[in-house]
C-alpha positions in Angstrom: 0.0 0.0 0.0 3.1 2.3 0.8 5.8 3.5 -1.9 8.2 1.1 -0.1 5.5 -2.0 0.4 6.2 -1.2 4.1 3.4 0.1 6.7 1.4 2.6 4.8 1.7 5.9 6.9 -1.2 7.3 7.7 -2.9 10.8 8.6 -6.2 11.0 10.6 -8.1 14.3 10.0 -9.9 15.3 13.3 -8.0 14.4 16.5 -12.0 14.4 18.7 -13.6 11.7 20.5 -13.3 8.9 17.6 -10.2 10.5 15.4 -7.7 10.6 18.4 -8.6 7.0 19.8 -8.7 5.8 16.1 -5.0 7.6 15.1 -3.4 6.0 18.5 -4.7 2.4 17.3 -3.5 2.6 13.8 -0.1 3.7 15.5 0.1 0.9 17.6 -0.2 -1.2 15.1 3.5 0.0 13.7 2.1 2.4 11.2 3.7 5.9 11.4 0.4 8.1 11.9 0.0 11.8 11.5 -3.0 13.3 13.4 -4.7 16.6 11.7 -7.0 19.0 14.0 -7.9 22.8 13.1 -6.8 23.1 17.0 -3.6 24.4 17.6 -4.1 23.7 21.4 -5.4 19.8 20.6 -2.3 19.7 18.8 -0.2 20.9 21.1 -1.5 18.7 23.8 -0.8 15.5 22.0 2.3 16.4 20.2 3.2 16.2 24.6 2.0 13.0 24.4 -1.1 14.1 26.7 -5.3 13.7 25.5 -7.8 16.3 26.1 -10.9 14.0 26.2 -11.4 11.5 28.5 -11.5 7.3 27.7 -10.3 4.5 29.3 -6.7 3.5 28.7 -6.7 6.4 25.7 -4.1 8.4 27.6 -1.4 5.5 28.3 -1.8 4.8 24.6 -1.0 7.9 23.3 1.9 8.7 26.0 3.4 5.1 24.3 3.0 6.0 20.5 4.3 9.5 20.5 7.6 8.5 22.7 7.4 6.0 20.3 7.7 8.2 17.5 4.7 6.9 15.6 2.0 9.8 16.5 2.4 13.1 16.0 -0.3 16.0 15.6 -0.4 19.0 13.4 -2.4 21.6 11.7 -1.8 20.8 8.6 -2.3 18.2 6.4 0.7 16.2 4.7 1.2 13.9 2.3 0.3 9.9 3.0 -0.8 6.8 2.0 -3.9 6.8 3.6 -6.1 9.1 4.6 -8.6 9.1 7.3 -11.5 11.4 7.7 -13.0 11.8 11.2 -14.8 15.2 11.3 -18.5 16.0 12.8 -21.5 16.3 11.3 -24.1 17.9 12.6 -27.0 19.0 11.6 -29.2 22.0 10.9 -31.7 24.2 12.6 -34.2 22.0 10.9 -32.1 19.3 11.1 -30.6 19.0 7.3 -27.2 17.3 7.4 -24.1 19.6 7.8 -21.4 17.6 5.8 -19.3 21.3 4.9 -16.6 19.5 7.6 -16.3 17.0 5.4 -16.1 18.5 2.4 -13.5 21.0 4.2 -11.6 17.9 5.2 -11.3 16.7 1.8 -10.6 19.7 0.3 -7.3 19.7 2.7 -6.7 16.6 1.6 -6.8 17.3 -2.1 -3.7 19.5 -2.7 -1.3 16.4 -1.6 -3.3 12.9 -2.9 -0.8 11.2 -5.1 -1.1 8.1 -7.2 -1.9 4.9 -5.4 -3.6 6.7 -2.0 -6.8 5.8 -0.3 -9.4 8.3 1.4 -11.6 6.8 3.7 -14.3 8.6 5.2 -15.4 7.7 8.9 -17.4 10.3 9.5 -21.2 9.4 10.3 -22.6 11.0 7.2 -25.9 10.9 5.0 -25.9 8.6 2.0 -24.4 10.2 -0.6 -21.5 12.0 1.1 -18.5 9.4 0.1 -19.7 10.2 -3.5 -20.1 14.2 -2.8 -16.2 14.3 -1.3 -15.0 11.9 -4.5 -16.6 14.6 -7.0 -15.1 17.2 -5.2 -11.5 15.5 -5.2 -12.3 15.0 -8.8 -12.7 19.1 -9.2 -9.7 19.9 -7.0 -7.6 17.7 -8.7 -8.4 17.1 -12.2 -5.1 15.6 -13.0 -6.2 12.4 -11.3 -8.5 9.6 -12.3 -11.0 9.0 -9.7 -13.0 5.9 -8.9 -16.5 5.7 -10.5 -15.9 8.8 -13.3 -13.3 7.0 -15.3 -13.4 4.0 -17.4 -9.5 3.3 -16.5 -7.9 2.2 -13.5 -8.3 5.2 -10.4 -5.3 6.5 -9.5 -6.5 6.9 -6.1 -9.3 4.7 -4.1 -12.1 6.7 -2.2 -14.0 4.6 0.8 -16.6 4.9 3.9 -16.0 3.2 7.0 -18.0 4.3 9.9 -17.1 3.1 13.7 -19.4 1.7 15.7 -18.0 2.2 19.2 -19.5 2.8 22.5 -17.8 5.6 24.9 -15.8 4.5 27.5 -15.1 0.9 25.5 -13.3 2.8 22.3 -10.3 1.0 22.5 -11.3 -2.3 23.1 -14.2 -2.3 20.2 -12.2 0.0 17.7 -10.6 -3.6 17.2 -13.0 -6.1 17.9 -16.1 -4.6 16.9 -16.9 -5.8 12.8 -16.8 -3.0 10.7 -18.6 -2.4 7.5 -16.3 -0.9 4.4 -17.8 0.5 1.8 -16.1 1.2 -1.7 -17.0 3.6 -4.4 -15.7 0.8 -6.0 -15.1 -2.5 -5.1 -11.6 -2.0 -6.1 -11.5 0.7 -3.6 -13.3 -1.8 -1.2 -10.7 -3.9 -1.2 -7.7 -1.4 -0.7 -9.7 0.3 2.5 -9.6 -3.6 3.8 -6.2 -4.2 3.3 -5.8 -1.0 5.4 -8.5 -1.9 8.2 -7.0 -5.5 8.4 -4.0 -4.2 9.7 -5.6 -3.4 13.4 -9.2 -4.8 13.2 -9.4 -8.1 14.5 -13.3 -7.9 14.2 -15.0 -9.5 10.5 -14.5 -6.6 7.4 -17.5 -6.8 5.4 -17.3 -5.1 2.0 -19.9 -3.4 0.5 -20.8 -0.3 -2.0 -20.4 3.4 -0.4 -23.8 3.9 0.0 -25.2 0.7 1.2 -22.3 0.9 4.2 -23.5 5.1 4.9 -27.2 3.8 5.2 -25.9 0.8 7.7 -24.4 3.4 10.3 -27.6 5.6 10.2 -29.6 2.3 10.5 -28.1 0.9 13.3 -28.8 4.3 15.4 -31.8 5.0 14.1 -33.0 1.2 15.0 -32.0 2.5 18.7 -33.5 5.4 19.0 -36.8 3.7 18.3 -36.3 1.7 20.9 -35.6 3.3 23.7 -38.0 5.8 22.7 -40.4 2.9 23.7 -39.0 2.5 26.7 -39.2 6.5 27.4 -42.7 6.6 26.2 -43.2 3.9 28.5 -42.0 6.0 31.8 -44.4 8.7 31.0 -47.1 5.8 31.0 -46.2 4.9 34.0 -46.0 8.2 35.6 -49.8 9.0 34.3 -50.8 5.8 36.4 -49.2 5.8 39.4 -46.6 3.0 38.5 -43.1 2.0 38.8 -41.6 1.8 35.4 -38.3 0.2 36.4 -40.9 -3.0 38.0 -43.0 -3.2 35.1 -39.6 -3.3 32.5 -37.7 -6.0 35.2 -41.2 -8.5 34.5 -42.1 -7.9 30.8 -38.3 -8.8 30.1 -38.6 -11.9 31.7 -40.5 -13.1 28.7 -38.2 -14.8 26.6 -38.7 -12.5 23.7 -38.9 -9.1 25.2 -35.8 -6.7 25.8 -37.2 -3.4 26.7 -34.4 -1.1 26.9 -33.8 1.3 30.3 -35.3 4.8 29.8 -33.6 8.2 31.0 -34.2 11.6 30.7 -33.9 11.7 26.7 -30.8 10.7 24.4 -27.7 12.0 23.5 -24.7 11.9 22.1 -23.5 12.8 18.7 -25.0 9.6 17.0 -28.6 8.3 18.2 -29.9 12.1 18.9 -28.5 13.1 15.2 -28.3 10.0 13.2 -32.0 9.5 12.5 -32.6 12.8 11.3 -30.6 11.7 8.3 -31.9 9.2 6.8 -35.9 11.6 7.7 -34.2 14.2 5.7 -33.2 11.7 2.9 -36.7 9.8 2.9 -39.0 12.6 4.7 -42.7 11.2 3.7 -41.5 7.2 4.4 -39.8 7.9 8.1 -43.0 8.4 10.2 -42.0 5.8 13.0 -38.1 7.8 13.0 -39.0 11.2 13.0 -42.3 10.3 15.7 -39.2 8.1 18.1 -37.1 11.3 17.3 -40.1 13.4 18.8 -40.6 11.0 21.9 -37.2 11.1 23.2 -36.4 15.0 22.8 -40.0 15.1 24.6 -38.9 13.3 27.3 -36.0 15.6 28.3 -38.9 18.4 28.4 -41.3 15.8 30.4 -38.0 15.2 33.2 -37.8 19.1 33.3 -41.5 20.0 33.9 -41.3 16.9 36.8 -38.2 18.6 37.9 -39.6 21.8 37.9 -42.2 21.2 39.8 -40.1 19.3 42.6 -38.0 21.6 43.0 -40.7 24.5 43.3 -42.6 22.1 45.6 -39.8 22.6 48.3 -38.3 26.0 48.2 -35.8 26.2 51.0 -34.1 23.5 49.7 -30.8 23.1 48.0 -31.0 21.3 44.6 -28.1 18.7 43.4 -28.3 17.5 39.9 -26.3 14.6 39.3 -24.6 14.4 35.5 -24.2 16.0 32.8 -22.9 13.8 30.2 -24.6 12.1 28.0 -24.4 8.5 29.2 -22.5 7.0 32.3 -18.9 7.7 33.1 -18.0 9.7 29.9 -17.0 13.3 29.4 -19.1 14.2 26.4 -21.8 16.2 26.8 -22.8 16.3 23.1 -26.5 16.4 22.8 -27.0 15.7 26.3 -30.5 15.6 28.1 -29.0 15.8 31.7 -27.0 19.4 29.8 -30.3 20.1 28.7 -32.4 19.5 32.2 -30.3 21.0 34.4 -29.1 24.1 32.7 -33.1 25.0 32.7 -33.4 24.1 36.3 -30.8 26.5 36.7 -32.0 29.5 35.0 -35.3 29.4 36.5 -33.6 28.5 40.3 -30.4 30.0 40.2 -28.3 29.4 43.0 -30.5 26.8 44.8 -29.0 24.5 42.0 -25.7 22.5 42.4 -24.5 20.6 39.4 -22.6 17.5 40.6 -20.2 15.9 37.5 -17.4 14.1 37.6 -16.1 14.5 34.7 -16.2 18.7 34.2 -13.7 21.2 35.8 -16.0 23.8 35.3 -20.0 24.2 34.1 -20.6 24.8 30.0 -21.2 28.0 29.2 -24.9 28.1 29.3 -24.6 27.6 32.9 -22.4 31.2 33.1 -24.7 34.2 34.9 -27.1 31.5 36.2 -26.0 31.4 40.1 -25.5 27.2 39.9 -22.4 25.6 41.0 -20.3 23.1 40.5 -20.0 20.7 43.5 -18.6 17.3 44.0 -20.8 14.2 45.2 -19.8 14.0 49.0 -20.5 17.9 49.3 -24.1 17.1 47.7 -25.3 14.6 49.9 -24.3 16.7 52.7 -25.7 19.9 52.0 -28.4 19.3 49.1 -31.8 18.3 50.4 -33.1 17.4 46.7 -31.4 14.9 44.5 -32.0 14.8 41.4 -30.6 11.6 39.2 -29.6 13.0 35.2 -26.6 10.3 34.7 -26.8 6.4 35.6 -22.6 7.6 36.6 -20.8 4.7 38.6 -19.6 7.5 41.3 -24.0 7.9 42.4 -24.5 4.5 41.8 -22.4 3.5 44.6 -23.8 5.9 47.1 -25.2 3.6 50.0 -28.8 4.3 51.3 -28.3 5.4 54.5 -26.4 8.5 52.5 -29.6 9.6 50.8 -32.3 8.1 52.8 -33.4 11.6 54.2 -33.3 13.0 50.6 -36.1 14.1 48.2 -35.2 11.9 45.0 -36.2 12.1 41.2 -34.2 9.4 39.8 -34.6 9.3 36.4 -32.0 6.4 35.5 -33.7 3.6 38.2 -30.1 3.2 40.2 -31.5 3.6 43.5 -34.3 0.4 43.7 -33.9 0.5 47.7 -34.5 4.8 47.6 -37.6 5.1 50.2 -38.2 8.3 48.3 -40.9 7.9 45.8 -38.9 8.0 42.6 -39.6 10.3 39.7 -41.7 7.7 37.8 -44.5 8.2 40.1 -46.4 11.0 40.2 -46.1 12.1 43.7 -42.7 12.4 44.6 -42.3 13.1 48.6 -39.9 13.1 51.0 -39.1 9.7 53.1 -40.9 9.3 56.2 
C-alpha cells in the first residue's frame, strides 16, 4: 500500500472523540500516523503525548506511541498513504445534514493525494457523502483519475468506514467490533480492507459506499426507536401511578422481550443526530423515525416539567443534579438531556442549584450568569436536600442508602431500587418518612 511496500503511513483528519482514539490504534499497530485538527491547542496537547478527552486507557496509549515516534499532531495536512476522515457532522436548525466538515476535510486533503492513495471517510454521514467528497477531489484535482468517473484504472481509491464504538469501550471495540467498508468501488473496497485488516481483528464486510452510509444511520436509528419505547413507556407509568423500572424487570422476563432502560432523553453525537438523516433523505416514508425522534427530545422536556415542579414544591431546599454527560462515566456532553435539564433548572432557580459531574472542571457556558455551582458528590449529599438523578454515573450508583435516605429523590436512571423516596416515575414524589 506504501511507496516502499512497508506500513502505509497514515494521517487522521480530526484528533476528537473517535479520530484521536482511532489515530493512536493505527499507530500501535506499527504504522507511522500523522493526526490533523484545526486546533492548535489539541495539537499541542498531543504532540506532549497528553489527551484532552477522556477514555479508558486512551491516555497510556498515546503517551506510548508519540515516545514511540509513531504519533504526531499538526495543523496541517501532509502527504500519505492513507487518509482518514474523522470530522462531525451535525445538523441543521431544521435538522438538514451539515457535511461542509467533510467536504473542508477533503478539500485539505486534495492538494497532496498522489497516485496509489486511499481516502476513507469515517465520518457518520448521509448517504451520498463518500460520492459528494469523490466529486469534489475530482474538481480539485483534475489531474487524477477518480473511482467511478473514469473507465481506467483510479489513481487513487475513495471509501466509507464508519465506527461503531460505545464511549468508554473505544479502544477495546475499535478492534474487535466488525466494521462495514464501503467502496466507491469495489476495487476501492478492497484497498480500504487491506488497510482496516492491519488493526481490526473484528470480521471486514465489503460493500458499495452507500449501502455501508445507510448501515451506520440504521443501526442508530433502529436504537433510538427503541428506547423511545421504553421513554414513552416512563411517562405511561408516571400517568398511572406505577413503577416503570418494575414493570420493565417483569415484561423482560418473557423470553422475547428486551425493553431497553429509559432516561431523561438521548444524546450523544450519533442516536440524537443519526436519524434525522436518513428523515431528511426519505422525509414522507420515516413516520416511526422522526415520531421516536419526537418522543425522546420530549422526554428531556417531560424530566424538566417533573423537575420543575419538585423543585418549586420545596423552596428552601438546595438542589443537586447529578450528571451531565450524555451516558454514564463519559465526558461528552454532546447532545446531552442531563446538559439540557439541568441548565433549565438553573435559570429558572439559580443558586439553589448545584450541578454534581465528575467529569467537568468547570459548568458549560450556558450555565455562566445563572448562580448554579459546580460541587462534588460528598459535598451534595451533605448539603443538598433534593437529588435529582440525570446520569446512571458509577460514582451515584455507589452511594449507599443510609447516605440519601433523608433526601427528596427524582431518579430518572432507576439506580436507587432500595430509595424510600418515591422516585420520579411516580407521580407524587415526597420526601421519606
Amino acid at each position: 500500500m506504501s511507496r516502499t511496500g512497508s506500513l502505509p503511513e497514515v494521517s487522521v483528519i480530526g484528533l476528537g472523540y473517535i479520530g484521536l482514539p482511532t489515530a493512536a490504534i493505527i499507530a500501535r499497530s506499527g504504522c507511522r500516523v500523522l493526526g490533523v485538527d484545526v486546533s492548535q491547542k489539541v495539537v499541542d496537547t498531543i504532540n506532549r503525548g497528553e489527551i484532552h478527552i477522556e477514555e479508558v486507557d486512551l491516555d497510556g496509549l498515546v503517551q506510548g506511541v508519540v515516545s514511540r515516534g509513531l504519533l504526531s499532531a499538526s495543523t496541517q495536512v501532509q502527504s500519505a498513504d492513507v487518509f482518514v476522515i474523522a470530522v462531525p457532522t451535525p445538523f441543521g436548525p431544521d435538522h438538514e445534514p451539515d457535511i461542509s466538515y467533510v467536504l473542508a476535510a477533503g478539500k485539505a486533503v486534495a492538494p497532496v493525494l498522489k497516485q496509489g492513495d486511499v481516502v476513507i471517510l469515517e465520518s457518520t454521514s448521509p448517504v451520498g457523502t463518500t460520492e459528494a467528497l469523490r466529486d469534489m477531489i475530482a474538481e480539485a484535482r483534475p489531474d487524477l483519475k477518480c473511482p467511478g468517473r473514469t473507465s481506467e484504472t483510479p489513481d487513487i481509491s475513495i471509501a466509507y468506514c464508519p465506527e461503531r464504538v460505545l464511549p468508554g469501550h473505544i479502544l477495546k471495540e475499535l478492534i474487535e467490533n466488525d466494521r462495514s467498508i464501503g467502496g466507491i468501488t469495489p476495487r476501492c473496497a478492497r484497498k480500504a480492507l487491506a488497510f482496516y485488516k492491519l488493526f481490526v481483528r473484528g470480521t471486514c464486510v465489503v460493500t458499495d459506499s452507500r449501502s455501508a452510509e445507510m448501515t451506520k444511520l440504521v443501526e442508530n436509528a433502529y436504537r433510538d426507536v427503541n428506547i423511545a419505547f421504553a421513554n414513552e413507556l416512563s411517562i405511561v407509568a408516571d400517568r398511572m401511578g406505577l413503577d416503570v423500572w418494575e414493570v420493565i424487570r417483569l415484561a423482560n422476563r418473557h423470553p422475547r422481550v428486551n425493553i431497553l432502560t429509559p432516561g431523561p432523553g438521548v444524546g450523544g453525537h450519533c442516536i440524537a443526530v443519526d436519524p434525522w438523516f436518513i428523515v431528511h433523505g426519505a422525509p414522507e416514508e420515516t413516520p416511526l423515525i422522526r415520531t421516536a425522534r419526537g418522543v425522546n427530545d420530549g422526554k428531556m422536556h417531560h424530566v424538566v416539567a417533573r423537575a420543575d415542579a419538585l423543585v418549586a414544591a420545596h423552596p428552601n431546599a438546595k438542589v443537586a443534579c447529578l450528571g451531565l454527560a450524555f451516558k454514564a462515566n463519559i465526558d461528552d456532553f454532546r447532545e446531552s438531556p442531563a446538559r439540557f435539564v439541568a441548565s433549565r433548572l438553573a435559570r429558572k432557580f439559580g443558586e439553589r442549584i448545584h450541578i454534581v459531574e465528575p467529569h467537568a472542571a468547570e459548568l458549560p457556558i450556558e450555565f455562566t450568569d445563572t448562580g448554579a455551582t459546580l460541587i462534588d458528590i460528598d459535598t451534595a449529599l451533605e448539603d443538598c436536600q433534593v437529588l435529582i438523578v440525570l446520569v446512571d454515573h458509577d460514582l451515584f450508583r455507589v452511594v449507599p442508602l443510609a447516605e440519601r435516605a433523608s433526601k427528596v429523590v427524582y431518579d430518572t436512571r432507576g439506580i436507587w431500587p432500595d430509595q424510600p423516596v418515591v422516585s420520579g416515575n411516580a407521580p407524587d414524589l415526597r420526601l421519606a418518612s
